[in-house]
Residue, then its C-alpha position, 0 to 999 in steps of 0.5 A: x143727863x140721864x142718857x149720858x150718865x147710863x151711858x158712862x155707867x156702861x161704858x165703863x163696865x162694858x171696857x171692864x168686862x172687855x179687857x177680860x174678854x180680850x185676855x182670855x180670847x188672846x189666850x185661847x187664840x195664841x194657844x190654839x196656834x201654838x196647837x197647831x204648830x205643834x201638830x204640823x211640826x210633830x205630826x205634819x200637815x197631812x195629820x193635821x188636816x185629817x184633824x181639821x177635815x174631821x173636827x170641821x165636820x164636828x163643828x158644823x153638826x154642833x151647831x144642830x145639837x146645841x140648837x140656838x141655846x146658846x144665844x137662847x141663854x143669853x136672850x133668857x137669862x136676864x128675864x127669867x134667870x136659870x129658869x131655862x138652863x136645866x131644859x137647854x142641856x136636856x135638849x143638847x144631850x138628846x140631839x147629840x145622841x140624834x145626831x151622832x147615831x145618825x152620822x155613824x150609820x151614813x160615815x164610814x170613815x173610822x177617824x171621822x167616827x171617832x171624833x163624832x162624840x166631840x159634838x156634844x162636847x163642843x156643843x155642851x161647852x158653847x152652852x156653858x158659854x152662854x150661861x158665863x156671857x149672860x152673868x159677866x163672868x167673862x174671866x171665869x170662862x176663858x181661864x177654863x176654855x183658853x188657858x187650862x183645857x189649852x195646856x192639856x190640850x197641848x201637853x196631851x199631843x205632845x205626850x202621846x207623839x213620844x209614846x205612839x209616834x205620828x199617829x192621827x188619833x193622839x192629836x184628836x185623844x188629847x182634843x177629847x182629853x180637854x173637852x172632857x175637863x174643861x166641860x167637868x169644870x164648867x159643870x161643876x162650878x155651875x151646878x147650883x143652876x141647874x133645877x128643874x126642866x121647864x119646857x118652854x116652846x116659846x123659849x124653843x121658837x126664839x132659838x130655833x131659827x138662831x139654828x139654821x142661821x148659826x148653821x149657815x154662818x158655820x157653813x160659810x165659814x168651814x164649807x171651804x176645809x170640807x170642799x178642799x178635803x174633798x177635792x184636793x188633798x189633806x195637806x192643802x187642808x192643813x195648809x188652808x188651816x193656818x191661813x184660817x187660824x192665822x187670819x182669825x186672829x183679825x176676827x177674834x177682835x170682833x170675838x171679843x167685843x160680841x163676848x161682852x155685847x151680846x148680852x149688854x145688848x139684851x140687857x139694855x133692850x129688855x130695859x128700854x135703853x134703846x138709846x144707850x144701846x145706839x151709842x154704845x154699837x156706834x162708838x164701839x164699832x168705830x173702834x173696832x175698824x181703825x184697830x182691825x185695818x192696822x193689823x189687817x194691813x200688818x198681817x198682809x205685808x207680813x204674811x209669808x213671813x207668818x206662815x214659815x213659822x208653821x212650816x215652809x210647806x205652809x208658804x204656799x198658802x201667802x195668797x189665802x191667808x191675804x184674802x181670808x184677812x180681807x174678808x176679816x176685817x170687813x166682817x170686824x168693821x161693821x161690829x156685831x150687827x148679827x148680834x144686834x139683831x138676833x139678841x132683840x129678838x129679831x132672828x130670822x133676819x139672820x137666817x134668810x141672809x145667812x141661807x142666801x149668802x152660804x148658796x153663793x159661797x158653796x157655789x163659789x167654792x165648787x166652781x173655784x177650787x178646782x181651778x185655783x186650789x185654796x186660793x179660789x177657796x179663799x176668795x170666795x170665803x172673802x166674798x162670802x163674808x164681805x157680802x153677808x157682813x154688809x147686808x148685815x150692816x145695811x139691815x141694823x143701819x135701817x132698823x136701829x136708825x144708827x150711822x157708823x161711817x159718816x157716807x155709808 
């Protein structure tokens, strides 16, 4: 009786924080397509793959200055309230700077320079983030990062093109313009958080292996814009930009429900409802598969339709966006086993299939995009993401003692 009362109790408050994270994830997704059509239609896919190369790049360095925090805070927050919070963004500032000097020296691309500040901007917000997941306030959050920043994000672009025309430092200043509000807002309404830094090293070992892991994932994921900007040329990049957006929206299903799952995993594993836990990811998951496949399955017999919106240029990319799509709802199907283990404390799991998975995808990539352009990038992203989301399942299954699919 206990067990289905708890369960009930957070069933409930798990859909009702899920709806929340579902309108604001959908908001932030449809603006950043509307983002990106706007930046092919006005500035072309040779700018905005320039964007994407660099703010790529951006991405994978954020996730060394924000260190694992992000998944620290969340891991933390319901044992020790804001007792980390002062000491994780103390942190993120220094290896910014770290990080940013350093890349300034070895780059000498001036638009990749430019945009190199945005790291700890986009590493300061994914902290933000964390402190929102772990109070529930899901709502508060995407109001802010989808909607508002969005809207300035894309009023900034379209602004600045009548004013200098197609130049590729309007599309990254009105991206500044965003970051800088969204992250002024975010400070502003948590500042009563903030308090005095406590150094904790054993709050550092929890995160620090999430670093190299989150790092890896990363890799997996945007190793292919990088490859492809390198050995083809910036509108291939802009063309393998869409299909990644476009076939992300498959992936932000499974976005949404880690929003709200990883910190309800923390809770419920810090309070030893192992049990509600269980049913919680199994029935969830289940969910999650039957909704993917349908709109993986839409997706796919309407993918050149999708792609004209952008562009009859972005056509070419009907293959890709069909294999990224494939990969995305294996990776959706199983659920949030990373975050099954790594909000129990059970991080370097993670980290080791994350290392092995990203050697096998960059190796994919150097030996495919020369032959088959991004479709060969594609490719090996699905491989790469089925791969690591299996092993994922397989480890969870095992540890947790739990079954989702009745023969695997």
């Amino acid at each position: 009786m206990f067990l289905l009362n708890a369960l009930k109790k957070n069933s409930n408050e798990f859909i009702l924080k899920l709806i929340e994270s579902f309108f604001g994830k959908m908001s932030f997704m449809v603006f950043t397509l509307l983002f990106a059509l706007i930046c092919t239609r006005l500035y072309g896919p040779e700018i905005f793959g320039k964007y994407t190369y660099a703010f790529s790049l951006v991405s994978l360095f954020m996730i060394i200055a924000k260190a694992g925090l992000d998944n620290g805070l969340m891991y933390s927050i319901p044992k020790n309230n804001n007792k980390h919070i002062s000491f994780s963004f103390i942190v993120n500032i220094l290896l910014s700077i770290v990080i940013v000097v350093l890349l300034y020296v070895f780059i000498q691309d001036i638009y990749i320079r430019w945009m190199l500040p945005l790291i700890w901007l986009v590493s300061a917000e994914r902290l933000f983030f964390g402190i929102y997941r772990s109070q529930g306030k899901i709502k508060e959050y995407y109001f802010i990062n989808g909607f508002l920043s969005m809207i300035i994000r894309i009023g900034s672009i379209v602004g600045l093109y009548y004013v200098t025309g197609e130049n590729e430092y309007s599309v990254a200043l009105g991206v500044y313009i965003s970051f800088i509000f969204s992250n002024v807002v975010y400070y502003i309404k948590n500042k009563k958080n903030f308090g005095e830094v406590n150094v904790d090293k054993e709050y550092l070992k929890y995160s620090i292996p999430l670093v190299f892991a989150t790092m890896m994932s990363t890799i997996i994921n945007r190793i292919d814009i990088i490859m492809i900007g390198n050995m083809t040329n910036e509108s291939y990049v802009g063309i393998y930009e869409i299909t990644f957006l476009v076939s992300n929206s498959v992936a932000s299903l499974l976005i949404i429900f880690n929003t709200v799952f990883a910190p309800k995993i923390a809770n419920l594993y810090h309070s030893g409802q192992i049990e509600v836990l269980q049913k919680l990811y199994v029935v969830s998951t289940r969910g999650l598969a039957i909704v993917a496949l349908i709109i993986t399955v839409i997706i796919i017999m309407n993918s050149e339709f999708i792609l004209s919106v952008f562009g009859e240029d972005i056509v070419e990319g009907v293959t890709a966006l069909n294999f990224r799509s494939i990969g995305q709802f294996i990776n959706i199907a199983v659920g949030g086993v990373w975050l099954m283990l790594s909000m129990t404390g059970k991080t370097k799991f993670q980290l080791y299939a994350n290392i092995f998975v990203c050697i096998v995808n960059i190796s994919l990539n150097f030996i495919l995009i020369p032959i088959y352009g991004i479709n060969g990038a594609a490719f090996a992203s699905m491989v790469s993401i089925v791969l690591i989301n299996i092993t994922g399942y397989f480890i969870v299954s095992r540890l947790f003692k739990v079954k989702v699919f009745k023969y695997i």
